[in-house]
N, C-alpha and C positions, 0 to 999 in steps of 0.2 A: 301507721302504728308500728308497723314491724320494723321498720326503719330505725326509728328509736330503742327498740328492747334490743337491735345489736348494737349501740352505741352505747347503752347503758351497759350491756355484759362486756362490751369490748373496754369499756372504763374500769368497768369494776377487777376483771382480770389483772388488768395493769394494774393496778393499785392493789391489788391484793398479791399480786408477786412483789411490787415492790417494797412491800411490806414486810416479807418473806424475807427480803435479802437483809432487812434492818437486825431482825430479829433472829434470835438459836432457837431459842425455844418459848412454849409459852404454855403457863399453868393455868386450867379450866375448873374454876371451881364449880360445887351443885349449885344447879337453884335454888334449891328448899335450904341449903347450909349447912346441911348433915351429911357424911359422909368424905372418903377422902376426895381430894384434888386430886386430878389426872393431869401428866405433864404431854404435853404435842411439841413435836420434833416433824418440823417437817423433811422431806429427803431432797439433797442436794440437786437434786434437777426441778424442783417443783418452783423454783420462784421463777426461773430462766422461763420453761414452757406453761406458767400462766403469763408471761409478759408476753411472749410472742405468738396466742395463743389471742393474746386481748390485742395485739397489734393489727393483725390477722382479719381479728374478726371488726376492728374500726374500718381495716381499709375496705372489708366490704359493703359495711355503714356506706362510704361513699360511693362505693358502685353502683347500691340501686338506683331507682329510679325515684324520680321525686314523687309525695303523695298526690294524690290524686290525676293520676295519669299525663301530667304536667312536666314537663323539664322545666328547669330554674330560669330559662328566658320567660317561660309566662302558656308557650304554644303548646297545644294539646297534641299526644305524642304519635294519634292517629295521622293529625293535619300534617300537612306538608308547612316547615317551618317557613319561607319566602314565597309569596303570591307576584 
Protein backbone atom coordinates (compact mmCIF):
# COMPACT_ATOMS: atom_id res chain seq x y z
CA UNK A 1 0.00 0.00 0.00
CA UNK A 2 2.69 2.40 0.76
CA UNK A 3 4.13 1.84 -2.45
CA UNK A 4 1.46 3.27 -4.17
CA UNK A 5 0.59 6.72 -1.90
CA UNK A 6 4.30 7.59 -3.17
CA UNK A 7 3.66 7.17 -6.62
CA UNK A 8 0.44 8.92 -6.30
CA UNK A 9 2.34 12.07 -4.39
CA UNK A 10 5.19 11.50 -6.62
CA UNK A 11 2.39 12.22 -9.70
CA UNK A 12 0.67 14.43 -8.27
CA UNK A 13 3.76 16.86 -7.36
CA UNK A 14 4.72 16.82 -10.99
CA UNK A 15 1.66 17.71 -12.16
CA UNK A 16 1.00 20.21 -9.97
CA UNK A 17 4.44 22.01 -10.75
CA UNK A 18 3.66 21.57 -13.95
CA UNK A 19 0.93 23.29 -13.69
CA UNK A 20 2.50 26.07 -11.97
CA UNK A 21 4.83 26.63 -14.82
CA UNK A 22 1.59 27.03 -17.32
CA UNK A 23 -0.10 29.42 -15.20
CA UNK A 24 0.90 33.44 -13.29
CA UNK A 25 -1.56 33.36 -11.44
CA UNK A 26 -4.85 32.01 -10.24
CA UNK A 27 -8.20 33.53 -8.71
CA UNK A 28 -9.98 31.47 -5.81
CA UNK A 29 -13.32 32.24 -5.43
CA UNK A 30 -15.63 31.43 -1.90
CA UNK A 31 -17.62 28.53 -1.75
CA UNK A 32 -20.77 30.02 -0.40
CA UNK A 33 -20.30 33.00 -3.35
CA UNK A 34 -20.24 35.81 -1.10
CA UNK A 35 -17.53 37.55 -0.40
CA UNK A 36 -14.39 38.77 -2.28
CA UNK A 37 -11.96 36.43 -4.66
CA UNK A 38 -8.47 35.95 -3.49
CA UNK A 39 -5.92 36.06 -6.22
CA UNK A 40 -2.67 33.15 -5.70
CA UNK A 41 0.73 33.96 -7.01
CA UNK A 42 2.80 31.38 -6.61
CA UNK A 43 6.62 32.11 -6.04
CA UNK A 44 9.22 31.53 -8.72
CA UNK A 45 10.84 28.39 -7.20
CA UNK A 46 7.59 26.56 -6.34
CA UNK A 47 6.82 24.83 -9.61
CA UNK A 48 10.84 23.76 -10.35
CA UNK A 49 10.83 22.16 -6.46
CA UNK A 50 7.47 20.54 -6.68
CA UNK A 51 8.53 18.81 -9.99
CA UNK A 52 11.81 17.57 -8.65
CA UNK A 53 10.24 17.00 -5.46
CA UNK A 54 7.67 14.57 -7.23
CA UNK A 55 10.55 13.12 -9.37
CA UNK A 56 12.45 12.39 -6.25
CA UNK A 57 9.73 10.91 -4.60
CA UNK A 58 8.72 8.39 -8.09
CA UNK A 59 12.24 7.19 -8.09
CA UNK A 60 11.77 6.10 -4.75
CA UNK A 61 8.31 4.43 -5.71
CA UNK A 62 10.75 2.36 -7.54
CA UNK A 63 13.15 1.50 -4.93
CA UNK A 64 11.07 -0.35 -2.61
CA UNK A 65 10.46 -3.51 -2.56
CA UNK A 66 7.58 -5.23 -4.05
CA UNK A 67 4.32 -5.92 -1.81
CA UNK A 68 4.21 -8.64 -0.10
CA UNK A 69 7.58 -9.43 0.50
CA UNK A 70 8.17 -10.61 -3.09
CA UNK A 71 10.45 -9.20 -5.79
CA UNK A 72 8.95 -8.87 -9.25
CA UNK A 73 10.68 -12.37 -10.32
CA UNK A 74 7.71 -14.12 -8.16
CA UNK A 75 10.77 -15.39 -5.09
CA UNK A 76 10.00 -14.55 -1.50
CA UNK A 77 12.71 -12.19 -0.56
CA UNK A 78 13.68 -14.29 2.57
CA UNK A 79 14.37 -17.47 0.16
CA UNK A 80 17.43 -17.67 -1.71
CA UNK A 81 16.43 -16.78 -5.32
CA UNK A 82 18.35 -20.08 -7.33
CA UNK A 83 18.04 -23.63 -5.58
Amino acid sequence: MWKSVFLAAGIFACVAGAELLLIDSAVVLPVDGRGDPSVFTAPDWAPWGLISAGAVTILHFCALPAAGGKDPAGATLSEPRFR
